[in-house]
C-alpha positions in Angstrom: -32.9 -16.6 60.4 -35.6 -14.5 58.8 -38.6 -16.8 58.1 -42.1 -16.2 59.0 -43.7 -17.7 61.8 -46.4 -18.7 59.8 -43.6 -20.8 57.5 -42.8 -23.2 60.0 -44.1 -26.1 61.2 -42.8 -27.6 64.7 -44.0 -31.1 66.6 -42.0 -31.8 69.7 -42.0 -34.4 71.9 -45.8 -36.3 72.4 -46.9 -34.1 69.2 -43.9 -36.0 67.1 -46.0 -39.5 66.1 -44.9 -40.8 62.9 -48.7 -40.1 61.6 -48.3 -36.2 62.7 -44.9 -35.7 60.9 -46.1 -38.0 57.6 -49.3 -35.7 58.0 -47.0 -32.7 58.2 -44.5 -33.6 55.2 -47.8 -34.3 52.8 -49.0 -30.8 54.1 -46.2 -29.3 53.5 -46.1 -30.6 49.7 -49.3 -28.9 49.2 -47.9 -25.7 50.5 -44.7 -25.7 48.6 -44.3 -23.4 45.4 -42.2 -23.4 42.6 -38.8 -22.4 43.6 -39.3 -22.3 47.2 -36.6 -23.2 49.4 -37.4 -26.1 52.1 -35.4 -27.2 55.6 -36.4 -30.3 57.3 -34.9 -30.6 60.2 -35.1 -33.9 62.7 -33.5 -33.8 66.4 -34.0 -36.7 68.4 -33.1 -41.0 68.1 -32.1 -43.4 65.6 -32.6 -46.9 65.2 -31.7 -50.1 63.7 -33.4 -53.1 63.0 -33.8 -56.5 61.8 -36.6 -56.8 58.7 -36.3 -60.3 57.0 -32.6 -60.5 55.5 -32.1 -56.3 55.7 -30.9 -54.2 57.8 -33.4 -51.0 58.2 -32.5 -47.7 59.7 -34.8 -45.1 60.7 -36.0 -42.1 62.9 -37.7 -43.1 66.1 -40.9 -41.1 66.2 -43.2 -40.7 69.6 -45.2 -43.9 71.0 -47.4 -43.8 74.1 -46.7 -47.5 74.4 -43.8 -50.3 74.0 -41.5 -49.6 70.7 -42.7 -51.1 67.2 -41.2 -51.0 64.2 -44.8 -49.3 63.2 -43.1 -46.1 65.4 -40.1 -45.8 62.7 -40.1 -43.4 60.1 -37.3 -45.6 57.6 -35.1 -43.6 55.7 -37.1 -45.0 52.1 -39.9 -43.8 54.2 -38.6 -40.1 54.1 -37.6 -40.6 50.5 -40.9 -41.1 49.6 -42.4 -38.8 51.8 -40.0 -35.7 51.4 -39.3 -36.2 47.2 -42.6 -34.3 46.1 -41.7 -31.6 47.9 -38.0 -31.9 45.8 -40.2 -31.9 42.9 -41.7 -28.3 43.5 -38.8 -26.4 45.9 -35.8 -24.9 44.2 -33.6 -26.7 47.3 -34.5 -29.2 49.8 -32.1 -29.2 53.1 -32.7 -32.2 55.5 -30.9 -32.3 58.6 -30.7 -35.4 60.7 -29.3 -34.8 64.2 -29.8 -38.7 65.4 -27.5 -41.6 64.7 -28.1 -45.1 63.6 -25.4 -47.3 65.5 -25.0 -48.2 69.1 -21.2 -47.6 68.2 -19.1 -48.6 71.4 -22.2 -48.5 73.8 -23.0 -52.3 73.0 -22.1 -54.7 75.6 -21.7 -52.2 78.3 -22.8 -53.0 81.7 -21.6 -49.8 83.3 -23.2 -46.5 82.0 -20.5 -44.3 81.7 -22.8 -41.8 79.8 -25.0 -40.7 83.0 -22.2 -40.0 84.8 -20.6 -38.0 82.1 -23.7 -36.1 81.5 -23.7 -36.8 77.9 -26.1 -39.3 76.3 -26.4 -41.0 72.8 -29.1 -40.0 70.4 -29.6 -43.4 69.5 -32.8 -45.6 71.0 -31.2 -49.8 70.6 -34.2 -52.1 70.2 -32.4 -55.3 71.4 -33.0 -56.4 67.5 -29.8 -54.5 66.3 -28.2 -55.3 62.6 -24.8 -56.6 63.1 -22.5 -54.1 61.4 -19.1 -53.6 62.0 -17.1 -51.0 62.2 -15.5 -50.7 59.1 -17.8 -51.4 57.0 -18.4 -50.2 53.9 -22.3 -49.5 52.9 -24.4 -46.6 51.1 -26.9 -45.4 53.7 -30.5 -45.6 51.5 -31.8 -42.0 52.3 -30.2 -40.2 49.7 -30.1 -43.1 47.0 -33.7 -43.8 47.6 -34.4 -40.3 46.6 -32.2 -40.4 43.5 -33.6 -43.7 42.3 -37.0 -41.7 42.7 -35.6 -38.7 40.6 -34.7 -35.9 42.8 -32.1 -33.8 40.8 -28.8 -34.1 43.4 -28.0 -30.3 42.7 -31.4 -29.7 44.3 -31.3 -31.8 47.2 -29.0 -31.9 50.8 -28.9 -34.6 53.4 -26.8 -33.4 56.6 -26.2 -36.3 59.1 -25.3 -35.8 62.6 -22.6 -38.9 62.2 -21.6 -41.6 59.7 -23.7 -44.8 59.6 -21.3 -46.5 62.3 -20.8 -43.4 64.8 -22.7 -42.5 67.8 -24.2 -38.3 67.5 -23.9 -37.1 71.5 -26.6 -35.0 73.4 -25.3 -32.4 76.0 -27.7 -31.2 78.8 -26.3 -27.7 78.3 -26.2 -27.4 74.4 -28.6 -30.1 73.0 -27.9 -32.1 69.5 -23.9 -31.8 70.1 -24.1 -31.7 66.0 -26.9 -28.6 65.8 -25.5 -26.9 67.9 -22.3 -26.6 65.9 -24.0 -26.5 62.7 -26.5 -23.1 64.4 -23.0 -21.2 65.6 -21.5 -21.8 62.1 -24.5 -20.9 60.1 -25.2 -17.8 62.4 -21.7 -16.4 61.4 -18.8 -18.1 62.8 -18.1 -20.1 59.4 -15.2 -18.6 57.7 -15.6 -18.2 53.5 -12.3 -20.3 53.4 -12.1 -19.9 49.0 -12.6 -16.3 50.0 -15.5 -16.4 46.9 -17.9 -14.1 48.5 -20.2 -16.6 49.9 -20.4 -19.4 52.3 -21.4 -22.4 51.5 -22.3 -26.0 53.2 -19.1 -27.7 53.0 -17.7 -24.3 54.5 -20.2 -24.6 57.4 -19.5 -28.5 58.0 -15.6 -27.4 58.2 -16.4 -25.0 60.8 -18.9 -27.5 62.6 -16.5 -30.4 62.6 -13.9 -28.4 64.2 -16.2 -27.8 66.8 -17.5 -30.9 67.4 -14.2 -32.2 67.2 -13.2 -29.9 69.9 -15.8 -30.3 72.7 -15.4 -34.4 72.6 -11.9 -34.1 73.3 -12.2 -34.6 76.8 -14.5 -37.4 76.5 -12.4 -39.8 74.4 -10.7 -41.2 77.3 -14.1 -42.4 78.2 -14.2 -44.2 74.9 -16.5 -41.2 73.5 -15.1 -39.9 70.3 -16.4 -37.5 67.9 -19.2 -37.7 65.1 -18.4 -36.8 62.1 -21.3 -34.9 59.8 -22.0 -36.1 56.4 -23.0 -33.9 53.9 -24.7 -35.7 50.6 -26.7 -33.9 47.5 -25.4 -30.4 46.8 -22.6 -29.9 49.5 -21.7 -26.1 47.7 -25.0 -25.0 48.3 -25.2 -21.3 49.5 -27.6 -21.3 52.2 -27.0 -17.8 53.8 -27.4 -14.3 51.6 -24.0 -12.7 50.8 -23.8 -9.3 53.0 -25.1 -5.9 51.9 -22.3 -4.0 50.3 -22.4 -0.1 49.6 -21.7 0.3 45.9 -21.6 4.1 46.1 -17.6 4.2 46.4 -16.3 1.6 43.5 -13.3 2.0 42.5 -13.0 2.1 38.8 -11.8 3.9 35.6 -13.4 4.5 32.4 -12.9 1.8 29.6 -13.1 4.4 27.3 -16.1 6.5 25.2 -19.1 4.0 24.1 -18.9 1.7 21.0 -20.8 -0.8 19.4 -17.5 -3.2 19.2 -15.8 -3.7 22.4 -12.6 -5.4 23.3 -13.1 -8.8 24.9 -11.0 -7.5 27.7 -11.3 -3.7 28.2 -9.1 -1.2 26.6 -8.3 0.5 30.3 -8.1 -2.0 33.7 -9.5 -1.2 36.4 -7.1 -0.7 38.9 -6.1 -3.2 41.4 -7.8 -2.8 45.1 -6.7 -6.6 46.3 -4.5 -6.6 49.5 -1.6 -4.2 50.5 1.1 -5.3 47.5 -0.9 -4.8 44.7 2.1 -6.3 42.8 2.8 -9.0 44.2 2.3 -11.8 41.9 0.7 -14.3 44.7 -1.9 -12.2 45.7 -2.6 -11.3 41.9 -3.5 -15.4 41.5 -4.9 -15.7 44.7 -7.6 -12.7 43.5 -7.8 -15.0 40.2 -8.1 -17.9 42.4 -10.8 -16.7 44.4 -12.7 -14.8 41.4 -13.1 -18.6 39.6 -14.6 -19.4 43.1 -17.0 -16.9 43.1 -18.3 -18.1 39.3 -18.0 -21.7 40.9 -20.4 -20.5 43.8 -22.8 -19.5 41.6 -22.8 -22.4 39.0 -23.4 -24.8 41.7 -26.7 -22.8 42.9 -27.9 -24.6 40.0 -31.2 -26.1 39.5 -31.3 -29.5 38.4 -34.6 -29.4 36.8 -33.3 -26.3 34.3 -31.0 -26.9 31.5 -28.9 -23.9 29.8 -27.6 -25.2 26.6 -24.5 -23.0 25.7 -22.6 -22.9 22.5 -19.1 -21.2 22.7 -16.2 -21.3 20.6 -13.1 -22.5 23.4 -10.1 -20.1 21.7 -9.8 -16.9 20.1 -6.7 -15.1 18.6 -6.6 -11.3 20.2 -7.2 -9.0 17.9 -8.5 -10.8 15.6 -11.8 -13.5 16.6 -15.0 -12.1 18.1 -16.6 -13.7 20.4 -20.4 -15.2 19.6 -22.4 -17.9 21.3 -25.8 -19.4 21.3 -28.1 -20.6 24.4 -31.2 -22.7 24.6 -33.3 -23.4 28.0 -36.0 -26.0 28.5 -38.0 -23.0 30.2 -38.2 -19.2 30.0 -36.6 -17.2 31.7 -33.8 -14.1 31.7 -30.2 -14.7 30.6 -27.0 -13.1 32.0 -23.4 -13.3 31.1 -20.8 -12.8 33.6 -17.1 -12.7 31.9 -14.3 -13.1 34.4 -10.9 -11.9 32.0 -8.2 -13.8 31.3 -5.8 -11.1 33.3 -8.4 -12.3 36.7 -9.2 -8.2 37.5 -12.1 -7.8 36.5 -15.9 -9.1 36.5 -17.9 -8.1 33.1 -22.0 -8.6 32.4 -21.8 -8.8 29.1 -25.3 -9.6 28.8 -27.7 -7.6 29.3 -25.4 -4.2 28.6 -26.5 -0.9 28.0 -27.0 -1.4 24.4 -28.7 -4.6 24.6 -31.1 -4.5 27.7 -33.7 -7.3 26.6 -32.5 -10.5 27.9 -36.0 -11.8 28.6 -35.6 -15.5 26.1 -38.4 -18.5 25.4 -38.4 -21.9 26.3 -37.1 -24.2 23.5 -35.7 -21.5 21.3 -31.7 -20.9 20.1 -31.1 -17.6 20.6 -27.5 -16.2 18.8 -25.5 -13.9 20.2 -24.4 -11.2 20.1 -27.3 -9.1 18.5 -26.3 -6.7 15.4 -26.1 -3.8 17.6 -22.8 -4.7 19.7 -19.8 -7.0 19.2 -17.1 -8.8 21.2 -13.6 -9.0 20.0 -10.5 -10.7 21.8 -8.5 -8.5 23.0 -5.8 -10.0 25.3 -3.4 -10.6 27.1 -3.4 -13.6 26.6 -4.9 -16.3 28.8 -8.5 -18.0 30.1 -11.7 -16.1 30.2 -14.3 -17.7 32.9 -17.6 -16.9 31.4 -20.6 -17.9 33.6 -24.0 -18.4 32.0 -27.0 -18.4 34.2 -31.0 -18.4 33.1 -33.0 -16.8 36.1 -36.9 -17.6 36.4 -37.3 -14.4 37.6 -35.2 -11.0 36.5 -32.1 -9.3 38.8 -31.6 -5.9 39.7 -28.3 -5.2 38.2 -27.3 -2.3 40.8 -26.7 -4.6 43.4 -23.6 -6.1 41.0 -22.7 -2.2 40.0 -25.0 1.2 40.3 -25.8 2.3 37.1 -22.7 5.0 37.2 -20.5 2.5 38.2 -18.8 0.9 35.2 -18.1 4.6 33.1 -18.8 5.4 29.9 -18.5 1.4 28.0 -21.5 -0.7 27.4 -20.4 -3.1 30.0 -21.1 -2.7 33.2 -17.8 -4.2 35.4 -16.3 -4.4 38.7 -12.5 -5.2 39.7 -12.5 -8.5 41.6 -11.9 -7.8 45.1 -13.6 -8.9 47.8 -16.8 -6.6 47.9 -17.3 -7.3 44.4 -17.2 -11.2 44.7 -19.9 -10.9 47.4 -21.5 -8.3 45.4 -21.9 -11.0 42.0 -22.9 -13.7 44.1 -25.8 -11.2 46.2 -27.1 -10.4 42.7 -27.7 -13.7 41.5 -28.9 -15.0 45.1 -29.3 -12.5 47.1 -30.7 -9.3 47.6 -31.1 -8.7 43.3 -33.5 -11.3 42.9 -36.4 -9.5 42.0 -40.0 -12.3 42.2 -40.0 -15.4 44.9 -38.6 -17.6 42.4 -34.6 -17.7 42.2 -34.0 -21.0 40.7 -31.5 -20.5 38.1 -30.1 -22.7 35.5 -26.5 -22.2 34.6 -23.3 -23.4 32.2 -19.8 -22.3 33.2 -17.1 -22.4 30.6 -13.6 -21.5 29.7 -12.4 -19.4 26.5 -9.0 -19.0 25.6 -7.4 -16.3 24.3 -4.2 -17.1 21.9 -1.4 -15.0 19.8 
């Protein structure tokens, strides 16, 4: 998937002692920069155990001799382990292909599992916790972290199973659930909100289903399917949107360059979404989909940053302009992204070709617009979208539009359709980020526009 060799680190079977992977997760914290973006990934048993009056579930780590609980890597022990390394990386993935529950194995005296060449990932220590079935509980990985202060938007926990289910290992795929999770992330995931981008809960949609599918012929053995649980920041955007050729936009000219602009430009770009351009459906599913896109972006959010926005929510057309103000806790470089209240087209207000120095201070209300250039409503009537995001580190705006793109205005635009939603979402997270660091801190809100 891209990374270095050099980036990862890997201890299998007698190298995986709980001292080497505690060794490796402090190392790790060391190595980690500032807006870095970390996957821990664990294949292999889970366990459950008796400790006092709790009930304590971990990850079974290598042991030359008879099991211990000393061999357990608890999940408050990866909480404490893996949150420094939340403190410095923009996102922390952990993946947990194990489970943590003997489900339906208990009491069995035959081994149906050898002979269906399938086997649990589960390890039982004959000191099991009694839980049943349906019960109800919070498993402690992801709380533990939160009651340590990990920001949730910059933190994922993917489980192979719930807390009461049983994750299967096949002898010709491996981790049932990684294997599913590897085809999905590798491309088979569909982007189901059609925003542009896939993100986790897309790719546990598409994994379920396959899971789901290959344990259909063992549940007359009493061997159902897992079912993966995503926790943290399940919109997370974990693969770059594809390259698109910008060369060929389809656009017109919003008219000769002005220091006061229309909210909503004077000529629309025309409509490139689907074969009935009028159809009325396919108009609000392009709407639909471009509010996606915006939300796509928003939830790359870094929990750490704070963007402060202040917006008036209505303006009469014709007659309001639109100004706001923004304050961040750090520094860092401001875009606006306007999606208009007719849904066709994407503007970047901010910077524009008037205004090109969006570089803004920690701690410091900046007002908007400058004296050079001015926003005025100006229809049809409706809800703008306008997305607010504070990069650590600037964008290059041709991968939205190419500098000739967006005609003579001071806006640089692009009609909604497909290419352009990918497009929006590349440039804040993709291929525009210009400097290691993409951590971003955003503020998405509505503006209506009234007679």
């Amino acid at each position: 998937m891209g990374i270095d060799d050099v980036n990862i680190i890997e201890l299998r079977d007698v190298q995986a002692t709980k001292k080497a992977i505690v060794n490796a997760l402090q190392g790790l914290t060391k190595k980690v920069q500032s807006g870095d973006k970390v996957l821990i990934y664990y294949s292999g048993h889970g366990t459950r155990y008796n400790s006092g009056d709790r009930c304590v579930e971990g990850l079974q780590a290598y042991s030359a001799g008879p099991f211990t609980e000393a061999d357990v890597l608890s999940e408050e022990d990866l909480a404490k382990f893996t949150y420094p390394i939340s403190e410095r990386a923009d996102k922390l993935v952990t993946i947990v292909d194990a489970c943590f529950s003997g489900g339906v194995l208990a009491g069995k005296t035959r081994s149906l599992t050898q002979e269906l060449g399938i086997r649990p990932k589960y390890n039982a220590t004959g000191a099991e916790c009694a839980v049943a079935v349906n019960e109800r509980r919070t498993r402690s990985f992801e709380p533990a972290m939160f009651r340590l202060g990990a920001a949730r938007e910059n933190f994922v926990q993917i489980a192979a199973a719930n807390y009461n289910e049983v994750s299967w290992d096949f002898p010709q795929l491996g981790g049932l659930a990684t294997h599913s999770l590897s085809q999905c992330l590798l491309g088979e995931a569909r982007d189901i909100n059609a925003s542009g981008a896939v993100s986790l809960d897309e790719i546990r949609q598409c994994a379920q289903q396959k899971i789901d599918e290959t344990m259909k012929p063992h549940a007359r053995f009493g061997r159902f399917s897992s079912t993966l649980q995503i926790r943290g920041s399940r919109n997370l955007v974990v693969t770059q949107a594809p390259s698109v050729n910008t060369a060929n936009l389809e656009r017109t000219s919003p008219g000769p360059e002005q220091q006061e602009v229309e909210l909503i430009a004077v000529s629309t770009p025309p409509n490139t979404f689907g074969s009935s351009p009028s159809g009325s459906d396919l108009e609000a599913n392009k709407s639909q989909s471009a509010e996606a896109t915006l939300r796509d972006i928003y939830e790359q959010r870094n929990g750490r940053l704070r963007l402060d926005v202040s917006a008036p929510n209505q303006l009469v057309v014709g007659k309001d302009h639109f100004e706001f103000s923004v304050r961040a806790n750090v520094d860092g470089y401001l875009h606006v992204v306007m999606l208009g209240s007719d849904g066709k087209s994407f503007y970047l207000l901010f910077p524009n070709k008037i205004d090109q120095d969006n570089q803004i201070k920690a701690n410091t209300r900046y007002n908007f617009p400058r004296s050079s250039w001015s926003v005025k409503a100006g229809g049809p009537v409706g809800t703008n979208r306008i997305l607010f995001v504070l990069s650590q580190s600037p964008r290059d705006p041709t991968v939205f539009v190419s500098n000739d793109a967006s005609g003579g205005g001071p806006f640089a635009y692009s009609v909604t359709d497909h290419d352009s939603r990918k497009r929006l979402i590349d440039f804040f997270i993709g291929r525009g980020v210009q400097g290691r660091n993409a951590s971003l801190a955003a503020s998405l809100i509505a503006v209506k526009e009234v007679k």
